[in-house]
C-alpha positions, 0 to 999 in steps of 0.5 A: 523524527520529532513527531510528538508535537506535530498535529495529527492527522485525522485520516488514519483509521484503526481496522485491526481485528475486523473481518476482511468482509468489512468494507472502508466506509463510502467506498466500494469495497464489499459493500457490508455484505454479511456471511451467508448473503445477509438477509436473503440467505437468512430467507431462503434458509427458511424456506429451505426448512419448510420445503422439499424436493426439487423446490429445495434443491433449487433454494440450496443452490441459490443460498450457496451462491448468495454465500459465495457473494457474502464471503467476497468472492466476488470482491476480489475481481477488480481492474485496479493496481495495488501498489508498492509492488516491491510488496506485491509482485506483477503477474509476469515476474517469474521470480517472487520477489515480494516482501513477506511479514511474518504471519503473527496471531492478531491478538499480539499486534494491538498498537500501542497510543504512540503507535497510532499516533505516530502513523497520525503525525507522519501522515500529516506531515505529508499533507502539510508538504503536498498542499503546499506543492500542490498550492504552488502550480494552482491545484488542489491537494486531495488527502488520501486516507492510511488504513492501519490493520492486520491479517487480511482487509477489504479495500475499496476497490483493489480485492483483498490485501493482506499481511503478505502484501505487506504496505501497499497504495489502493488508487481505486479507494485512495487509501494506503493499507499498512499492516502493522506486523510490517512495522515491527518487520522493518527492525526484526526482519528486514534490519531497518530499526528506527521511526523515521524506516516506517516513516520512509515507508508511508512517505512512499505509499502517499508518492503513489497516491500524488501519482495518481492526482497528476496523471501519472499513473494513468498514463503508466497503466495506459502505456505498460499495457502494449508493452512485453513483460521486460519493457513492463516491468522496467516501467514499473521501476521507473514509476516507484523510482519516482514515488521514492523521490517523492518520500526523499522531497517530504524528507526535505520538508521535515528537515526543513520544519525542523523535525529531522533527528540524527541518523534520521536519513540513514534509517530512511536509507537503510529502510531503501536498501532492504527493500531493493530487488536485488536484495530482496531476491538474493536474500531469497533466492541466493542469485539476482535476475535484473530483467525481473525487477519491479522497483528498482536496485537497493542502490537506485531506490537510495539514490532516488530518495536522495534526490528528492531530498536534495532538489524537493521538486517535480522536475527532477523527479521524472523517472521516465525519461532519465536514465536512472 
């Protein structure tokens, strides 16, 4: 992907090396609660050493509970959905199909100018294509935010990710969450190589966050709530079915702005393949269970980027009543 020449985003943030306490700027998150529950667990501490008995009993179990708070133990109850769920499985799904990064020590993982560069472009690009099509029907175009960081993190809303979820979509902070070990898994791990995998790979994530802005994932989240485990996660196909329609339509936008290399789509397709459920299970499991899948077969999630690549629309992107 040519992406050197093409502006840079400015909502992409670098939170690697920060505590996974630390919460997104102007969201929920842990609210910047401090270890020990920050000035009222520095208090009772004090009082704790000028007190005994029963008095201090009481003062004990209350700094406990306060640092309990301040850890984030509480943060990570929440009713939002981290999405891609190829990275994190449902909670009904027997079988774990979740991509896994490689746990590597963070000091390895600085990104490097270009990379953070890269991940600038790429998201403009999506906001550059969104806009327009949002502009097209007489909407607005709501950006949303890409976290780059690594180990663990705090979102705004949807508890703690970390580098076993691998890329995943928070609708409660707008925000895609990218583990950069991921980036480096996508060739090594996953046999992905090439920017434009990556590229594929964000494209998704932002697919989600346009799911969110038109109703659809609201009216996922409202019906898949009375259906059983199967009927489930068959929806939850069809829902990031569509998201990879929507990188296939961005696709198409870059191609368009000239920005497309050769072998360009294949690595975006290679990339779609590797993370099918049934490679994904079979590459860990040794056999495939199609009732379990969250996101579809590799060849549906290639044939549903190719579609958006070749019709660039919403009306050929509803998943939810084609067959797919």
């Amino acid at each position: 992907m040519k992406w050197e020449d093409v502006r840079k985003s400015k909502n992409v943030q670098d939170r690697r090396n920060q505590s996974r306490g630390s919460s997104f700027p102007g969201t929920s998150g842990s609210r910047g609660r401090s270890s020990g529950g920050g000035l009222g667990g520095g208090l009772i501490w004090l009082l704790l050493s000028r007190t005994s008995g029963k008095m201090k009993l009481i003062l004990l179990a209350l700094f406990l509970f306060l640092t309990f708070l301040g850890s984030g133990g509480l943060g990570n109850l929440n009713n939002s959905t981290i999405y891609n769920r190829d990275i994190i499985p449902s909670e009904e799904v027997s079988v774990d199909n979740s991509i896994n990064s490689t746990n590597t020590d963070s000091q390895t993982l600085n990104a490097s100018d270009d990379e953070v560069q890269f991940f600038q472009a790429v998201l403009a690009t999506t906001e550059d294509y969104w806009h327009s099509m949002f502009d097209s029907m007489g909407k607005t175009y709501r950006e949303p935010s890409l976290v780059i960081y690594t180990d663990s993190i705090s979102t705004g809303g949807c508890g703690v990710g970390s580098t076993q979820a691998g890329p995943f979509y928070c609708p409660a902070d707008e925000t895609v969450y990218i583990d950069l070990q991921f980036y480096r898994d996508l060739t090594t791990k996953y046999n992905a190589p090439g920017d434009f995998a990556m590229a594929y790979v964000i494209a998704h994530e932002v697919g989600h966050h346009v799911q969110k802005l038109v109703g659809t994932m609201d009216d996922y989240n409202s019906v898949r709530q009375r259906m059983s485990t199967k009927q489930a996660n068959d929806l939850t196909v069809r829902l990031e079915l569509q998201a990879d329609y929507y990188a296939g339509a961005w696709a198409d936008y870059v191609k368009q702005e000239g920005l497309l290399e050769m072998g360009d789509i294949e690595e975006a397709l290679q990339a779609a393949h590797s993370v099918g459920d049934d490679t994904l299970q079979k590459e860990a499991y040794g056999y495939v269970v199609p009732d379990s899948f969250t996101h579809g077969s590799s060849e549906q999630r290639r044939t549903w980027f190719l579609r958006g690549f070749e019709y660039a629309d919403f009306q050929h992107g509803d998943t939810f009543n084609t067959d797919i």
